[in-house]
N, C-alpha and C positions, 0 to 999 in steps of 0.2 A: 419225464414224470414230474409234475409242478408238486412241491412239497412250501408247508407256509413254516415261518422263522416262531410262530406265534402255536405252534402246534406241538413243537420240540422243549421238551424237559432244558431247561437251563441247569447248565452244570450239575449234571447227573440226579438234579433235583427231576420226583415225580411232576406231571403235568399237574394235578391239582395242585401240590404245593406253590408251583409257579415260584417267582420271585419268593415271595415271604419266606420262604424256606431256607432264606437267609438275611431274614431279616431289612428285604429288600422290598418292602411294599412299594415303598413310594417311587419307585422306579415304575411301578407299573402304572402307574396314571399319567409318569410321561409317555409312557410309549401305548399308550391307551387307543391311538388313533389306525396304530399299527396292525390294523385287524387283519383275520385270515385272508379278508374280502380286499384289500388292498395292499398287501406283501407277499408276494410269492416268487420263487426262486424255479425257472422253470428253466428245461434243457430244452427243448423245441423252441419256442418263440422268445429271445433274450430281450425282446422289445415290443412294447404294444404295436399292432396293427399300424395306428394311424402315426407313429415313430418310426414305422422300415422304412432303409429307403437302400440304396446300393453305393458299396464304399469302391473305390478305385484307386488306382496308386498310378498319376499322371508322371513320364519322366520328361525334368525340364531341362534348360540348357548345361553343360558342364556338369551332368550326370546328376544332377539334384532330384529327390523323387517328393512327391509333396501327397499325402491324405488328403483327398479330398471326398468327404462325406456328403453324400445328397438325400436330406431329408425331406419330407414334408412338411416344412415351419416354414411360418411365416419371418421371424428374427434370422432364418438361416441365410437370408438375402444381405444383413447387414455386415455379411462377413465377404462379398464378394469380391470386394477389391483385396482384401489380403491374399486371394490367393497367386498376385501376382507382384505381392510387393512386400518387404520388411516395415513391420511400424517400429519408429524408435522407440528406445528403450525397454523393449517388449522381447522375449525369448526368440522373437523366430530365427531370426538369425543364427546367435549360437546352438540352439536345437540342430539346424540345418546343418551348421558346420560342423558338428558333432554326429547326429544321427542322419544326416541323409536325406530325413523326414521329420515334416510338422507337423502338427493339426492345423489346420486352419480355422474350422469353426473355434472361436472362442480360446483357443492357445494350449488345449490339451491340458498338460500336467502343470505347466506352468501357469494355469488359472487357478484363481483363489478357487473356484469349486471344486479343487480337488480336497480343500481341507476340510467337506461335510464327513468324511470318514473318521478324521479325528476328533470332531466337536461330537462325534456321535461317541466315538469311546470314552472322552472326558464326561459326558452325563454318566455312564455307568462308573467310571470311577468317582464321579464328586460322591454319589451316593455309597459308594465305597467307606471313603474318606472321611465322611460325616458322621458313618453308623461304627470305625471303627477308632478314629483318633479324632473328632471335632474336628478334623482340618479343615479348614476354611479357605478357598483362592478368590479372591475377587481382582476385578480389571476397571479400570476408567480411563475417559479422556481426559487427557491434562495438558495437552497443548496441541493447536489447529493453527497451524501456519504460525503467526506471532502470534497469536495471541494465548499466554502461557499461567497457567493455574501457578499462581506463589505457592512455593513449600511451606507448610504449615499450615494451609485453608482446611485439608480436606486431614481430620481424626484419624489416623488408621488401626485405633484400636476398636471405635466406637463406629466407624463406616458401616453402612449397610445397602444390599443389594439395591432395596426399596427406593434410598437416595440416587444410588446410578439411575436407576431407570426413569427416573420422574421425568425426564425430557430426552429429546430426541438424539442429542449428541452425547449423551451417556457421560456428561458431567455433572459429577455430585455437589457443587457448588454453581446456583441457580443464575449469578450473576453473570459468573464468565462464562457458564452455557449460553446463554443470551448473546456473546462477546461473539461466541464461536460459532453459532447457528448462521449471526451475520457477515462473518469473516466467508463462512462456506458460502452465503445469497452470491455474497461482492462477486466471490470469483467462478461462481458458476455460470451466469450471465453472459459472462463473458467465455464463455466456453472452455474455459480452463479448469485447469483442478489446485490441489494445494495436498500438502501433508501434514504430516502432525505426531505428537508421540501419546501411547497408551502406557499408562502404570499398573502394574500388577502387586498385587501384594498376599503371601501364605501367611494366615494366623492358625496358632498351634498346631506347626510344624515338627515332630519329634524331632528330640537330637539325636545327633550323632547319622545322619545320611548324608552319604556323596563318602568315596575315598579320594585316598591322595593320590597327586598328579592327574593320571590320564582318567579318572573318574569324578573327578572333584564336582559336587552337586551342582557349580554354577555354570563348569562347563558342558554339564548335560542339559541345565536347564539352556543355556544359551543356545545350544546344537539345535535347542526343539522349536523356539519362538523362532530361532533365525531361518528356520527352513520354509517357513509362511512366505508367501508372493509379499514382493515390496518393501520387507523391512530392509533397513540401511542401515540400523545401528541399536547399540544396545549396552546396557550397563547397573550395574549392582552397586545398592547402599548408597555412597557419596558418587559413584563414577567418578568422570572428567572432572566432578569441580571439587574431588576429595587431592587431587594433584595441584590445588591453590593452597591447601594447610600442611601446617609442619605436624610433623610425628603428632607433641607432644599435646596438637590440636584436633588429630585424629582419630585418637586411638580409643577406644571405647571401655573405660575403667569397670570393675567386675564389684558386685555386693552381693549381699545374701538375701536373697528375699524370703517372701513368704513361702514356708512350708521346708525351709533350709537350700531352698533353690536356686541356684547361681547364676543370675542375671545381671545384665551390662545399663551401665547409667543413660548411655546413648548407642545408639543403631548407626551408627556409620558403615561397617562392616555389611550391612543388610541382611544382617539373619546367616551368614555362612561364613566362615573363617578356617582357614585351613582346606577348601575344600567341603569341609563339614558343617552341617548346621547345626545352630546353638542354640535354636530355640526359640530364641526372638523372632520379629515378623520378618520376614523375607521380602524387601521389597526388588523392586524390576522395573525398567521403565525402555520400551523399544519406539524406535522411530520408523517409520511409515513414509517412502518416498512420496510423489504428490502422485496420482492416478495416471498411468500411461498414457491411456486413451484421453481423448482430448478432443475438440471440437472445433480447433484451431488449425490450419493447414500447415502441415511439415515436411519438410525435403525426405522422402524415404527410396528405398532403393528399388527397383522394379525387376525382379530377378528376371524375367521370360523376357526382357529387352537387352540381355546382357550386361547390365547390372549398372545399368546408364541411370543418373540422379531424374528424382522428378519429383514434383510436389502432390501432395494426396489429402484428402479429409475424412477423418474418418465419423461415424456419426456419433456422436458424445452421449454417453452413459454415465450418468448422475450418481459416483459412489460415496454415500456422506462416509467421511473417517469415522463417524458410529459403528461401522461394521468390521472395522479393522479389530476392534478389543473379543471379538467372541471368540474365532479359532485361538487367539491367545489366551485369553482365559482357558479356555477346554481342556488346551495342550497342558497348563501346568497340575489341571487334576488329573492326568495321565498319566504323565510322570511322575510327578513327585506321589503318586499310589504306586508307582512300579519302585521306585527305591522303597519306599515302606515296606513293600513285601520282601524285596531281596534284604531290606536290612533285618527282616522277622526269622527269615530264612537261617 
């Protein structure tokens, strides 16, 4: 029995109330498109018609079992040679050595598209967030391969959405957007990829979220960006280059501000200390390995030939680092609304 998601009372709110019934309007012109006519959750057919197709589980040599899905797409042809080989630096391998079984279309769980579920739950939390503490999370590019936005270009009290968006590599500073759109041409051409790191930053953050040790806010916020395809690294406040100064250049001195409010002269810290945050902006900055896939031919390993080297190409998918900062944005208004509520609690 096909029931629509757009039919169902939210959170024990009446169907007329809808959203607003908590003060959630605006949540509803994002999901505005989500009509009864195109969402529905059905038990009979889990997939459109012209999306069935029939799944099998082939056993290969040394007991290996491999998914393999036969759809009717036409992109389902660009996955054919994986299913007889490991691409480097891509999950199949350890999937296999682990579970037995991979996906091969497209990498399964280890594909970025697994993180549409959480950029979906970070919209209903930003609006959470906005309607109940002004918090604010925003994310940018600030560095594509070499070429690296200087600390201090980009405001982070005065930053706004509108500035990330203005171009296509979702750098708020126009110039080195320009730097980095051509850094991406150079090595797309050549059928390579590159990486790069996203900044993330919480303004009006309450304090006092995260406990000590095994809860400490940066380690939950780390747990969540780090679980994203590709990142390789990651760091709060000064990071690595807070380990070039001494103490008594690090340490972020406390005054009274406006309203008797205890605030620090400088952010080294990044908004968390102790575990806990303090208030100030939170900043985050994660890096982004370069794109697996690649255009370029590499030695990969051919499982059904007994595990004999051979070279393979696979066909190159174009992913500008612009896409790398959305599931990281999303995730931190998930979170950081999920400590808010436990710290309300």
């Amino acid at each position: 029995m096909a029931s629509s998601l757009s039919s169902k009372p939210f959170l024990g709110t009446s169907r007329k109330e809808g959203f607003s019934g908590f003060g959630l309007g605006s949540l509803s012109s994002d999901l505005r498109t989500l009509s009864s006519s195109s969402l529905h959750f059905s038990t009979a057919s889990p997939t459109p018609k012209k999306l069935r197709g029939l799944a099998k589980v082939e056993l290969l040599p040394q007991g290996r079992r491999l998914t393999h899905a036969k759809y009717f797409l036409g992109f389902m042809k660009d996955y054919s040679e994986m299913s007889i080989a490991y691409r480097p630096s891509h999950a199949d391998a350890t999937y296999d050595m682990k579970y037995g079984i991979r996906a091969v279309q497209g990498g399964g769980r280890s594909s970025a598209r697994e993180t549409i579920g959480r950029v979906a739950a970070g919209a209903v939390a930003k609006t959470i967030l906005k309607l109940f503490s002004r918090t604010e999370v925003l994310a940018y590019v600030s560095q594509v391969h070499n070429v690296v936005l200087p600390l201090g270009l980009v405001d982070h009290d005065t930053l706004t959405l509108e500035q990330i968006e203005s171009n296509i590599v979702r750098c708020p500073n126009p110039e080195y957007a320009e730097k980095m759109i051509a850094a991406i041409d150079t090595i797309r051409v050549r059928g390579d990829s590159i990486g790069g790191v996203v900044t993330c930053i919480v303004r009006n953050c309450p304090r006092g979220l995260g406990s000590p040790v095994f809860d400490k806010l940066e380690a939950e916020l780390s747990k969540a960006v780090m679980s994203l395809p590709a990142t390789k690294g990651f760091e709060f406040g000064s990071g690595f280059a807070g380990t070039f100064l001494t103490g008594s250049e690090h340490n972020d001195e406390f005054y009274v501000g406006e309203h008797g409010r205890i605030r620090t002269r400088t952010n080294r810290s990044g908004g968390i200390q102790g575990g806990v945050s303090n208030g100030e902006i939170i900043n985050l900055r994660v890096a982004f390995k370069p794109t697996a896939t690649i255009g370029l031919k590499m030695a990969v390993c051919l499982i059904i030939l007994l595990l004999k080297s051979s070279c393979c190409k696979y066909q190159f998918r174009v992913l500008s680092i612009r896409a790398l900062f959305v599931p990281s944005n999303w995730l931190l208004f998930f979170y950081i609304s999920a400590e808010e509520a436990a710290y309300s609690d």
